[in-house]
C-alpha positions as CSV (number, residue, x, y, z in Angstrom):
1,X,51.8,-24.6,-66.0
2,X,53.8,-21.0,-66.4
3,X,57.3,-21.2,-66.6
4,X,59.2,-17.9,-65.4
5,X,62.5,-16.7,-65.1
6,X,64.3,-17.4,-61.9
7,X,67.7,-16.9,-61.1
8,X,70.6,-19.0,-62.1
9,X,72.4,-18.5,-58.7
10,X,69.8,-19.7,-56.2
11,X,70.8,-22.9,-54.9
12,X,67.3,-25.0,-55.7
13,X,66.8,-28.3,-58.0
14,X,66.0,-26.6,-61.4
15,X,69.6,-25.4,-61.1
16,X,71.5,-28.3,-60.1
17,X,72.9,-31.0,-62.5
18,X,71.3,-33.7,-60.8
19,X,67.8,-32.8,-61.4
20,X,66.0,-34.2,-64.5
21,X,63.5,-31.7,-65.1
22,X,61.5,-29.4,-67.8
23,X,64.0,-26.3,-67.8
24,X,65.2,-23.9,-70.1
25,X,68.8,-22.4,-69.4
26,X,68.9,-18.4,-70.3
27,X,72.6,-18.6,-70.8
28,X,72.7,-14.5,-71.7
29,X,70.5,-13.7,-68.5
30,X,71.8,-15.8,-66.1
31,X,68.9,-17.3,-65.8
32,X,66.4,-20.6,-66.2
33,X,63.3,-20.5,-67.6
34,X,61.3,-22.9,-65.9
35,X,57.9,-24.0,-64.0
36,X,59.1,-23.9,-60.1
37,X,55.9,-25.9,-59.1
38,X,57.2,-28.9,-62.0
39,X,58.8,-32.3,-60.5
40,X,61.9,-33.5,-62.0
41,X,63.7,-36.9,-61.3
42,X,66.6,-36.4,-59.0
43,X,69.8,-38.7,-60.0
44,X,71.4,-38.3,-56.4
45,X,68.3,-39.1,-54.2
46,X,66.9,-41.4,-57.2
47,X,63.2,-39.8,-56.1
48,X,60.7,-37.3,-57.6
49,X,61.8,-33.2,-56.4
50,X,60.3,-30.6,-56.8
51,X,62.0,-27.7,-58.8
52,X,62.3,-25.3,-55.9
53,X,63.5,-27.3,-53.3
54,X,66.5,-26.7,-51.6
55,X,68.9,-29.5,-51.4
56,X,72.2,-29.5,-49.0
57,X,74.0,-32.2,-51.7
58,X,73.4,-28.6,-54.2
59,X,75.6,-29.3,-57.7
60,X,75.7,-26.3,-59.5
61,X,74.6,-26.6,-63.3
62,X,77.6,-24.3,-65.3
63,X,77.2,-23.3,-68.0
């Protein structure tokens, strides 16, 4: 799996707090490092998403 860098601002799972996921935050970038095609457990929907889905209940991670 090849984690990349991908924005910090783009409302999708690998940057909300919700999701459970591999990640890597790039505080200096503004960006995550992470594998888009991963699954992470989602604590609001209490299911399986994957990292670059898009989610109307978004909850930006800040950091």
């Amino acid at each position: 799996m090849a984690r990349d860098l991908h924005p910090a601002t783009k409302k999708a799972c690998y940057t909300c707090r919700q999701w459970q996921g591999n990640r890597t935050v790039m505080k200096e970038q503004n960006m995550f490092k992470v594998d888009i095609r991963e699954d992470g457990n989602c604590t609001l929907w209490h299911k399986k998403m994957r990292a670059d889905k898009v989610c109307d209940q978004h909850d930006l991670l800040r950091f």
